[in-house]
Legacy VTK file of the C-alpha trace (Angstrom):
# vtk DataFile Version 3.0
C-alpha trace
ASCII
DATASET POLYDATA
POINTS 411 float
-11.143 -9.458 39.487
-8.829 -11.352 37.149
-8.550 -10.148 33.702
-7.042 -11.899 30.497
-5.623 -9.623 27.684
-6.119 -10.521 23.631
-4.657 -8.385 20.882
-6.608 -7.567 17.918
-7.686 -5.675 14.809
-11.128 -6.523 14.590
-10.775 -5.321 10.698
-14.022 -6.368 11.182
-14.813 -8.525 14.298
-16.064 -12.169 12.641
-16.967 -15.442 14.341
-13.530 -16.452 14.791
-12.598 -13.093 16.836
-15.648 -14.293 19.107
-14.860 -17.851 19.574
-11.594 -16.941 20.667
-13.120 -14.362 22.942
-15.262 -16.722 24.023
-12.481 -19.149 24.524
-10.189 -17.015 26.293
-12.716 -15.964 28.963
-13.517 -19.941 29.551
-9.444 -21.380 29.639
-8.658 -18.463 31.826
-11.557 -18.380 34.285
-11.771 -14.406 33.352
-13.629 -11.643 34.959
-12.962 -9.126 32.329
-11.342 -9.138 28.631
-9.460 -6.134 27.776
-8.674 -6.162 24.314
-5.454 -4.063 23.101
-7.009 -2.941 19.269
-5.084 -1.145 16.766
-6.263 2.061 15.799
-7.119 3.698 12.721
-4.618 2.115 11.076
-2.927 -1.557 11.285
-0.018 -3.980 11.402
-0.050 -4.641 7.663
-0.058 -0.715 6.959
-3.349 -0.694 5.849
-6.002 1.421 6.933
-9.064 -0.098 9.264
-12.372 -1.139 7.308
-14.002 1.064 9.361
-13.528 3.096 12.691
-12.221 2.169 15.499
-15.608 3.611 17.453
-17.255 1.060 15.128
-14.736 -0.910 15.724
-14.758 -0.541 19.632
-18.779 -1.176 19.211
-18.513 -4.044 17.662
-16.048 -5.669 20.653
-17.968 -4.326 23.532
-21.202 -5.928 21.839
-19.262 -9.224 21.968
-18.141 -9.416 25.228
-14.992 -7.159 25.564
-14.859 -5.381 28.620
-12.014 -2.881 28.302
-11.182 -1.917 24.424
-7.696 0.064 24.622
-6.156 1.587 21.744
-2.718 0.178 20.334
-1.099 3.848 19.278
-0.027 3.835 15.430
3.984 3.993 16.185
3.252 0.508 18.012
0.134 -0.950 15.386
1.939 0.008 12.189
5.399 -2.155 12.662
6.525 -5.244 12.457
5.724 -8.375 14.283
8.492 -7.785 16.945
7.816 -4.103 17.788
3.563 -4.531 17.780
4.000 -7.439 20.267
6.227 -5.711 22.841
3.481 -2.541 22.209
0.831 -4.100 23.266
1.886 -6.580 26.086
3.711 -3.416 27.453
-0.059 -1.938 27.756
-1.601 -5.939 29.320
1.164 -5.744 31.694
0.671 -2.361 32.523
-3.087 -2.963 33.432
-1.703 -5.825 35.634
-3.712 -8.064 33.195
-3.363 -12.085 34.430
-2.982 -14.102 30.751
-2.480 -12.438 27.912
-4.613 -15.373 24.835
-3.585 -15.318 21.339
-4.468 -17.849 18.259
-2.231 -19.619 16.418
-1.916 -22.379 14.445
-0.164 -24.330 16.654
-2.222 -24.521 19.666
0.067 -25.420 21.903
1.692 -22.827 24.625
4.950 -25.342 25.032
5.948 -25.290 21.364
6.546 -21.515 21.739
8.091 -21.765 25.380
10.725 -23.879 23.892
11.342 -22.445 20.985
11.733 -19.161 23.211
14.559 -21.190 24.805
16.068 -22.445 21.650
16.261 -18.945 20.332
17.919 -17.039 23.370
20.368 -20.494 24.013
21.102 -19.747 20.342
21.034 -15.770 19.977
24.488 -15.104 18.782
24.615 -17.571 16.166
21.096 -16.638 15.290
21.420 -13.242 14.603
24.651 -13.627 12.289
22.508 -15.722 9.897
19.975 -13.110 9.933
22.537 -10.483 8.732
24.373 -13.390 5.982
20.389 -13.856 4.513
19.597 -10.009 4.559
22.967 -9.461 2.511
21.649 -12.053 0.248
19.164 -10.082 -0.831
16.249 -11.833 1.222
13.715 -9.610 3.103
13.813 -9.379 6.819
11.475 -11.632 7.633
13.046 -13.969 5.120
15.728 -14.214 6.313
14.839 -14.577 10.169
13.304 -17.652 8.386
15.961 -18.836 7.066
18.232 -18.265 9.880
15.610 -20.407 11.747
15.435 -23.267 9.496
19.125 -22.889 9.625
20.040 -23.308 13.350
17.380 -26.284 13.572
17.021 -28.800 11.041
16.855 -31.479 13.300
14.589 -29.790 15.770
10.963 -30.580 15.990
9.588 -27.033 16.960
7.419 -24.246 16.354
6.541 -23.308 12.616
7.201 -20.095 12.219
6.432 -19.483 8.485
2.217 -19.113 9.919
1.384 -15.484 10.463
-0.080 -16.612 13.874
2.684 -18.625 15.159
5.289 -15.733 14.619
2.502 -13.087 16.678
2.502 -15.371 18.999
6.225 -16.210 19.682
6.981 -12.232 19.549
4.529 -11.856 22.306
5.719 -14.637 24.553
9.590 -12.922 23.875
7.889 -9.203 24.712
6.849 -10.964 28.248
10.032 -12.576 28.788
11.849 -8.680 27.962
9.925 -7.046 30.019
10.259 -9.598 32.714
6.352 -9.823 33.146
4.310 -12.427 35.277
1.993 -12.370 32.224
0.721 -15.818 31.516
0.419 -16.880 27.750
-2.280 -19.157 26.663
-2.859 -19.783 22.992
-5.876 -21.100 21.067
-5.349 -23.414 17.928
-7.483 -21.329 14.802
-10.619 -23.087 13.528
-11.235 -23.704 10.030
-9.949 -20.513 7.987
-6.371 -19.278 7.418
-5.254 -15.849 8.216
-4.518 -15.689 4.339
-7.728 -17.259 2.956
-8.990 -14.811 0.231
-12.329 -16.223 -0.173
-15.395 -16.933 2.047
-16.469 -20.850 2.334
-19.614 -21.869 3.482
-18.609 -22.411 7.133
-19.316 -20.005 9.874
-15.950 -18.995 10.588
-13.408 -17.287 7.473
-10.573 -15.229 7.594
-10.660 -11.438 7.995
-9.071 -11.220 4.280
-11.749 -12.914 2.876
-14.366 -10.821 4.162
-12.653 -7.619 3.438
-12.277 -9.035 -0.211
-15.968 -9.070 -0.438
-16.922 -6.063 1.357
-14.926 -4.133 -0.672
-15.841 -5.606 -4.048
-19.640 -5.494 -3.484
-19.925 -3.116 -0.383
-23.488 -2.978 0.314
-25.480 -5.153 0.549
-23.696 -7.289 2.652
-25.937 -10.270 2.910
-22.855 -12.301 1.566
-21.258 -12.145 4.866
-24.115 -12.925 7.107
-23.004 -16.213 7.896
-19.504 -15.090 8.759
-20.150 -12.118 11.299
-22.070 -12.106 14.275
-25.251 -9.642 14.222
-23.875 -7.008 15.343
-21.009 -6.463 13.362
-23.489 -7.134 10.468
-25.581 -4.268 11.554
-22.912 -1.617 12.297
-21.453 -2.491 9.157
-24.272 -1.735 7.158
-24.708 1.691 9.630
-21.378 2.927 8.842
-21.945 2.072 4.852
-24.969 4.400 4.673
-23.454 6.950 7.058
-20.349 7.324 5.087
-20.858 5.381 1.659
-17.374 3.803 2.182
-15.534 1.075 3.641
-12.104 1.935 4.109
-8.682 0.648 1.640
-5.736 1.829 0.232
-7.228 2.997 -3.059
-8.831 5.854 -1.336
-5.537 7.509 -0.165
-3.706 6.755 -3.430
-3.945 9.951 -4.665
-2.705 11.939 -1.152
0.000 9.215 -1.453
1.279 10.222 -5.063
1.110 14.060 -4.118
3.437 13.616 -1.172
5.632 10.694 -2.810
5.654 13.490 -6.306
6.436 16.491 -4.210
8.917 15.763 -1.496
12.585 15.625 -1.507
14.890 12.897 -1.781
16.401 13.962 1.919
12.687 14.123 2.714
12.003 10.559 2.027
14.715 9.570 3.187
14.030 10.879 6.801
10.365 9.060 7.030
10.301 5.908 9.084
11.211 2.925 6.900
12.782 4.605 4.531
15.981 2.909 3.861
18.585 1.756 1.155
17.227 4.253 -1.998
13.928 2.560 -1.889
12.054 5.852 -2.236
13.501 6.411 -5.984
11.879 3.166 -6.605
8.306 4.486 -5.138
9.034 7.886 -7.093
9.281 6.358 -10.531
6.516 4.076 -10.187
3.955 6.351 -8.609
3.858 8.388 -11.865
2.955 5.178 -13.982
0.447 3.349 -11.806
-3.412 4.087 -12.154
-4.212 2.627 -8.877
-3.043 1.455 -5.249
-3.010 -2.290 -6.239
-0.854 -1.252 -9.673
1.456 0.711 -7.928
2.124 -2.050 -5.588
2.594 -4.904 -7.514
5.164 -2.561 -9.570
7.173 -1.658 -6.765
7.240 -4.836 -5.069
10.785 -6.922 -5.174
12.130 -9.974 -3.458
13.833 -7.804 -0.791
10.975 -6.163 -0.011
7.981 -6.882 0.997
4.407 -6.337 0.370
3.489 -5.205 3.785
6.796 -3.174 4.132
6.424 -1.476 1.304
2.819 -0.661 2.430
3.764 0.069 5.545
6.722 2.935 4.257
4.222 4.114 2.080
1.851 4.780 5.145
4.570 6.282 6.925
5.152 8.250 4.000
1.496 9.509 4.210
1.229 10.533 7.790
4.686 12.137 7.722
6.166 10.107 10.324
10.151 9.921 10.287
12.623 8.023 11.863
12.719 10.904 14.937
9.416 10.990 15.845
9.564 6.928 15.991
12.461 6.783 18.238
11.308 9.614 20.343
7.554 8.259 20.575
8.881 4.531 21.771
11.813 5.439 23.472
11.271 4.785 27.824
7.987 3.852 29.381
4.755 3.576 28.319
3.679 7.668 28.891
-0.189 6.527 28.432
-2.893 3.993 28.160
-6.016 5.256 26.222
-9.427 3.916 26.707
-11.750 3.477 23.798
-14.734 1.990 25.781
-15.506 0.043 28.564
-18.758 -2.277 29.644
-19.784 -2.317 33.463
-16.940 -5.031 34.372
-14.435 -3.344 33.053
-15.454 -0.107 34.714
-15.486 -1.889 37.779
-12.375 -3.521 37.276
-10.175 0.042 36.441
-11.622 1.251 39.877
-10.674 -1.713 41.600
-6.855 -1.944 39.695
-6.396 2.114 39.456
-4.358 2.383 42.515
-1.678 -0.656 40.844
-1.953 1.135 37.395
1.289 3.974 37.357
0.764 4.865 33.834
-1.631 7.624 33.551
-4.785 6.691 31.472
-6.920 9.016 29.179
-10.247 9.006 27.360
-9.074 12.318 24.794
-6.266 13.196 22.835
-6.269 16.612 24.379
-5.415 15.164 28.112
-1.954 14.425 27.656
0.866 15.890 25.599
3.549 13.038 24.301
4.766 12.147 20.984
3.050 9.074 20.976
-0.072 10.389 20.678
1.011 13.556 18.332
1.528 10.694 16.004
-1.754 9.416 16.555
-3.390 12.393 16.119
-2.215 13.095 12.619
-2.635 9.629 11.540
-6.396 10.248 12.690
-6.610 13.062 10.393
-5.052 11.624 7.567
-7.599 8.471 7.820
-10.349 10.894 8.134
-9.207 12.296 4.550
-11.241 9.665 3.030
-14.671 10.249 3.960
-16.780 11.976 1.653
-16.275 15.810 2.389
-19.575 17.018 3.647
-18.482 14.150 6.545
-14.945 15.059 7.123
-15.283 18.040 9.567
-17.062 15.777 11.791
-14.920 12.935 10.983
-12.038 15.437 12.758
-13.701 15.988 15.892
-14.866 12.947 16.723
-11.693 11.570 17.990
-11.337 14.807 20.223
-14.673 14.879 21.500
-15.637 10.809 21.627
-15.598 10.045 25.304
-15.239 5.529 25.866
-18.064 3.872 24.754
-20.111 2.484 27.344
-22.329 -0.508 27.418
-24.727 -1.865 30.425
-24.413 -5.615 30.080
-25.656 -7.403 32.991
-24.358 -11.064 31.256
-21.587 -11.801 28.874
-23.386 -12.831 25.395
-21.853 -16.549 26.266
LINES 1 412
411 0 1 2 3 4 5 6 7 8 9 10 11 12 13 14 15 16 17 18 19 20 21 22 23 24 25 26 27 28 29 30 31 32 33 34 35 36 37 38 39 40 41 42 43 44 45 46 47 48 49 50 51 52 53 54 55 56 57 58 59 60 61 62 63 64 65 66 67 68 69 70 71 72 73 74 75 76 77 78 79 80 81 82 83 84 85 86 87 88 89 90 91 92 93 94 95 96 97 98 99 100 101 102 103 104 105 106 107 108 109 110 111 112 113 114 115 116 117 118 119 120 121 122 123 124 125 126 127 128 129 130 131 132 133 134 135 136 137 138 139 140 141 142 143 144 145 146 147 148 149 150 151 152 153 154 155 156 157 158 159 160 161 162 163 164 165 166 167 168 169 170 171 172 173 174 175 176 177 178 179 180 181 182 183 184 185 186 187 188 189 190 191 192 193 194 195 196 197 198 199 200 201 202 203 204 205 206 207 208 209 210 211 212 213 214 215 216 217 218 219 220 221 222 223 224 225 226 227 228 229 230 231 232 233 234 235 236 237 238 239 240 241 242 243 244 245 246 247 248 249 250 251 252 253 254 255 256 257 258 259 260 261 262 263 264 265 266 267 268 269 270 271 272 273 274 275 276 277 278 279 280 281 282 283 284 285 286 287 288 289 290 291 292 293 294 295 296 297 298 299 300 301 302 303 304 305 306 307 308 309 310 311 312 313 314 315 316 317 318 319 320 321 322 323 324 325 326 327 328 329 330 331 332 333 334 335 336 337 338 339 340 341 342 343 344 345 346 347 348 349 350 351 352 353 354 355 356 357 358 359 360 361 362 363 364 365 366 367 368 369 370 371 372 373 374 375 376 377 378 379 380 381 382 383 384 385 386 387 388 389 390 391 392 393 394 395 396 397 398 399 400 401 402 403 404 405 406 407 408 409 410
């Protein structure tokens, strides 16, 4: 059976998440689509709308056939790090073609500029470090350093969200010397960082998260955009939980830990670098809200998603250790979130190649990796109402993969 890999979110699963599913499983000739998802929290360091069961429903429904959890010390980082994360899990389920979007849409504009960039390396790198002691952000100044080393080069654009994913897979394959093949998808109609739904079938997750989370339910304002299924399990986890999931709900837990621990404290948690916890300190005890706090503590150096992403860190009490002991070596694990018949059929036809053990419960396995995942599972679970939080716990212990019968793909 040959399967094809795609790395996602699904923060929620839309019509562009199943076109490219859809697309993936026709330019690869696929028998089965795993998908590697982030968990309960993602890249952006931002909690999930919802669950990752819900989540992991809403893929299987669309024609996933293996949903595998991304673990948080992988999902939660930067472009770089999240790439090699989950191709190290594709490659370790001796997936064929790993299929990504982009806004390019062509596989050779990123094989060359893969080339460029390694021919290049040296020089590369010491513009990265001149821009960063300019007082430019990380991924600033890898911009820069780009648009310095190739001004006369026609190649990849690597200021589009997609387009830099995509690259940082295609350099995890080439690092871990995999015979992955890459195949990309150009993105139809909306932009990763549209903030508003158009009347077209197909917007960005942003948008719809905008309007979920202004409105919540109902949600007949995103009918268009979502297939039926996500619509409905939506709307079921609304009026199990009465809440969809953001930053505002943990903004208080965030201001007790950022008010309470010590400077050496801080310091420690993953992220946490150059003094920029004094800056979260004095602004936490001004700002009414999330967004407040945010736009206060946000500078040129640093940006909004690595500020939100130390904050998260902060939050789950993840340091530096843990990090570099959870990611250090081989993968330890691969953990199933569900499966349809396929994909059952395809783990018990691959299980013999696969040398990483793989687990359906936290309790099967004992690993740093998954410590971390565990009390970032707990911490998300903070924000359901409290008569739900108990069972909010144990779910992730006692949830064994989702199964779905399926005898056809839904395309």
């Amino acid at each position: 059976m040959k399967a094809t890999g795609v790395i996602v979110e699904y923060n929620p699963f839309h019509n562009g998440h199943f076109y490219h599913m859809q697309e993936a499983r026709k330019q690869t000739n696929a028998d089965v689509i795993i998908a590697v998802m982030s968990g309960s929290f993602l890249q952006r360091g931002e909690p999930a709308l919802v669950s990752k069961w819900q989540r992991t429903k809403m893929a299987l429904a669309c024609g996933a056939d293996l949903v595998i959890e991304l673990p948080y010390a992988y999902s939660t980082q930067k472009a770089e790090t999240f790439a090699f994360g989950a191709i190290s899990i594709l490659h370790s389920l001796r997936t064929k073609d790993v299929c990504f979007g982009s806004e390019s849409g062509q596989i050779e504009d990123f094989t060359k500029l893969l080339a460029f960039i390694i021919e290049n390396q040296v020089t590369y790198n010491g513009y990265i470090q001149q821009y960063i002691k300019e007082g430019n952000s990380y991924p600033k100044a890898c911009a820069l350093a780009y648009k310095a080393l190739q001004p006369n080069e026609d190649l990849l654009d690597l200021s589009k969200p997609n387009n830099i994913l995509g690259f940082h897979y295609i350099q995890a394959i080439q690092q871990l010397d995999s015979d992955l093949t890459p195949v990309t998808i150009l993105r139809k109609q909306a932009q990763y960082h549209d903030q508003t739904i158009n009347k077209h079938s197909i917007a960005s997750a942003t948008s719809i998260r905008n309007e979920l989370l202004k409105q919540a339910c109902p949600l007949s304002s995103i009918s268009h955009v979502v297939p039926e299924t996500t619509y409905h399990l939506l709307q079921e986890y609304y009026e199990k939980y009465n809440i969809f999931h953001n930053w505002e709900h943990y903004y208080p837990l965030l201001k007790y830990r950022l008010l309470t621990l010590s400077n050496e404290q801080l310091e420690a948690i993953y992220e946490g670098e150059e003094g920029l916890h004094h800056r979260l300190k004095k602004h936490c005890q001004a700002a009414q809200s999330f967004s407040e706090f945010m736009t206060l503590v946000k500078t040129k150096r640093y940006t909004w998603n690595r500020i939100q992403r130390y904050c998260l860190h902060i939050l789950t009490n993840t340091t530096k250790e843990e990090i570099e002991e959870a990611t250090k070596g081989d993968l330890p694990y691969i953990r199933i979130l569900g499966m349809s018949e396929q994909g059952r059929q395809y783990l018990n036809i691959t299980k013999k190649r696969i040398v990483i053990p793989m687990i359906t419960r936290p309790t099967e396995i004992n690993h740093p990796l998954l410590s971390i995942d565990k009390r970032a599972t707990a911490c998300y679970a903070l924000a359901y109402p409290p008569e739900k939080q108990a069972d909010a716990l144990h779910e992730d212990y006692a949830t064994p993969p989702i199964q779905i019968k399926q005898e056809s793909h839904p395309f």
